[in-house]
N, C-alpha and C positions, 0 to 999 in steps of 0.2 A: 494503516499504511498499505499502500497499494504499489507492486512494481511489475516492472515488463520484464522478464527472462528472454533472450534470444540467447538458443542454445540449439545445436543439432544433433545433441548427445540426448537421444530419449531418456535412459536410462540415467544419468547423470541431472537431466532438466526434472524427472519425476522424483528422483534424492530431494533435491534443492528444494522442489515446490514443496512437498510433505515438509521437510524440516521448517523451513518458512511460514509453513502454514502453525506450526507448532508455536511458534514465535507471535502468531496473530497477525501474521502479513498476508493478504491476497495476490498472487500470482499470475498473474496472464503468461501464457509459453506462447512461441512463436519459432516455426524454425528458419521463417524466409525474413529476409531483409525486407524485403516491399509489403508483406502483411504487418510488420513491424512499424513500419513511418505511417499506417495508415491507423493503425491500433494509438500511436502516438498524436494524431490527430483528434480520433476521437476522446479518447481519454486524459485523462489525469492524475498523472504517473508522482510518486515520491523519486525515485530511482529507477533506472535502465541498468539493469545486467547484460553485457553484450560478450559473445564470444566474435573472437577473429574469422575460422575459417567456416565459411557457412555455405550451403547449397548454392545461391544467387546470387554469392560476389564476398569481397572482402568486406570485415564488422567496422573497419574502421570507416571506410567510407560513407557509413551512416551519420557517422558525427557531423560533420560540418551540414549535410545536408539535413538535418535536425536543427540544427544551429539556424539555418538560411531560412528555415519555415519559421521562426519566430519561438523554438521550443527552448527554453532552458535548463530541462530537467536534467539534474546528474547523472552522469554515465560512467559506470564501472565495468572494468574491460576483465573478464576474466578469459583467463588462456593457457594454452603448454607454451605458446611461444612466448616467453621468460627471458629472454637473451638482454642485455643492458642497452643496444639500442635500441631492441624493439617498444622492451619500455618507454626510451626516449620518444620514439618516433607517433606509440599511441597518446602520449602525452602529450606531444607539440600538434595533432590533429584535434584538440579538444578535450580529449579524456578528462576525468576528471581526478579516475584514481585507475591503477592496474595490480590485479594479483594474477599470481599465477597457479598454474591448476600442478598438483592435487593442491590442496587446500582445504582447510576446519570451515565447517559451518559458524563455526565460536567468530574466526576471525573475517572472515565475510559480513555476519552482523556487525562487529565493529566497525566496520569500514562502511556499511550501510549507514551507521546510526553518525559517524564522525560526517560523511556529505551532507548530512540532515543537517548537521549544527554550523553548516559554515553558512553566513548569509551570502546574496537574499535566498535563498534556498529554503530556509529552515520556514516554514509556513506552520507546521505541527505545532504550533506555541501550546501551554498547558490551557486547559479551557476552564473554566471556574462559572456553573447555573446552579442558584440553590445552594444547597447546601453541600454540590458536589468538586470535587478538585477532580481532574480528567489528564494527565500525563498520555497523549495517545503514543509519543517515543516509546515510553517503558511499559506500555499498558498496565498502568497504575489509574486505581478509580479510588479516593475517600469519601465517604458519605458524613464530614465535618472532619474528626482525626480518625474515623473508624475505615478501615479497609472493605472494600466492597469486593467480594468473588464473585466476578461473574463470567460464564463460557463465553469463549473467544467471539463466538458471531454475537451473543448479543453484547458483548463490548463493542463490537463496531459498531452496531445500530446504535447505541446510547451515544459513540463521539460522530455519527455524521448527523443526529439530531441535534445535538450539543454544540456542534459549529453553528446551527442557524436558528440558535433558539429564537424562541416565537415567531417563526417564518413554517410554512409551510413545507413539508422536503415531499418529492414527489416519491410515489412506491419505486420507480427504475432506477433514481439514485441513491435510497436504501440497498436497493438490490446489488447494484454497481460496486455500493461500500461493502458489502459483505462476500459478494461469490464472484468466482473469477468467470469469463467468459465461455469457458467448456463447461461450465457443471450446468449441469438440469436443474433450474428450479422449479420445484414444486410449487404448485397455484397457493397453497394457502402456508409454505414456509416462513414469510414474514412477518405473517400474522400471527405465529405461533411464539415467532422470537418476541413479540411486541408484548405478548400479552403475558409472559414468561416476564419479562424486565420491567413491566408494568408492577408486578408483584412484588417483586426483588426492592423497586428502589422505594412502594409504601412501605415494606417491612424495615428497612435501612433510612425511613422519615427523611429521604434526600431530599424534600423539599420541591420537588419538580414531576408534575404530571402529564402523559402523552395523551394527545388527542387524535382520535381519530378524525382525517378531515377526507367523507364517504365520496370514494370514486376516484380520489386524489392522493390522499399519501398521509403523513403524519405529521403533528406539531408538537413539542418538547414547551412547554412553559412553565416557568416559575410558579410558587404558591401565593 
């Protein structure tokens, strides 16, 4: 799962991403409205975390013009401004859901994973290659009924190969699924994850081998 943070609270935005990242979610922060519609462009988001009052303008005003580019990605507005019709009013601009700040990281994942399930939204469908079940919502991996442990990044590299079995996934949308946009990756990080999950799922007879495809990226195929 991958979301967009706009938040101008560092300290608050660096809580959230750590916790999140706990959860096995990748994070993009932004604090400006305009690097945020652009970051929405290039990417593809599960969920938009938006706060109201931001350096460049008011948060709500991003919704509809998110909407007008053709984006339909949910948007959870979180904020102090709490009042019952501010609720109403981010609501009736597109919101999709509103909490108000303080607030549980517990209940923010709920309300992350409840936008997931409402259609068409919900794209995370369980993925089933081999002998493996993939739940990318709960990050739940079986290797037949047996439970698979595996660290958080190479869970992600195993479900963005897993969305396109036997298709080729380039190294930069490996990279994409796995680290957010600020972190440094290292030249041979992916490689390490690969060959690390490579092991994990002969020892676990998941039925499914990566290929390396040289200068390009990886393939996930059945046995």
């Amino acid at each position: 799962m991958r979301l967009l943070l706009i938040e101008d609270e560092r300290e608050l935005a660096n809580a959230l991403s750590a916790a999140l990242s706990k959860q096995g979610i990748v994070t993009d922060h932004t604090l400006y409205l305009a690097d945020a519609f652009e970051l929405t462009l290039q990417n593809k988001y599960d969920a938009i975390l938006l706060d109201r009052r931001l350096p460049d303008g008011e948060g709500l005003t991003f919704i509809p013009k998110l909407r007008r580019a053709g984006v339909d990605t949910p948007v959870l507005v979180l904020t102090a401004r709490n009042e019952p019709m501010e609720r109403v009013e981010g609501l009736d601009l597109g919101a999709d859901d509103y909490l108000g700040k303080p607030f549980l990281v517990e209940e923010l994942m709920a309300r992350v994973r409840a936008l997931l399930r409402r259609p068409p939204t919900l794209e995370e469908q369980c993925i089933r290659v081999g002998r493996l079940h993939i739940d990318p919502l709960h990050l739940d991996v079986l290797s037949g009924s047996v439970p698979l442990d595996l660290p958080k990044r190479e869970l992600l590299v195993l479900q963005a190969l897993a969305k396109r079995k036997g298709k080729t996934v380039l190294r930069s949308t490996l990279e994409d699924a796995v680290y957010n946009y600020e972190e440094e990756i290292q030249s041979n990080a992916l490689d390490a994850h690969i060959s690390r999950l490579r092991k994990r799922l002969a020892e676990a007879d998941a039925g499914v081998t990566i290929h390396n495809i040289r200068g390009v990226g990886y393939l996930l195929r059945e046995e």
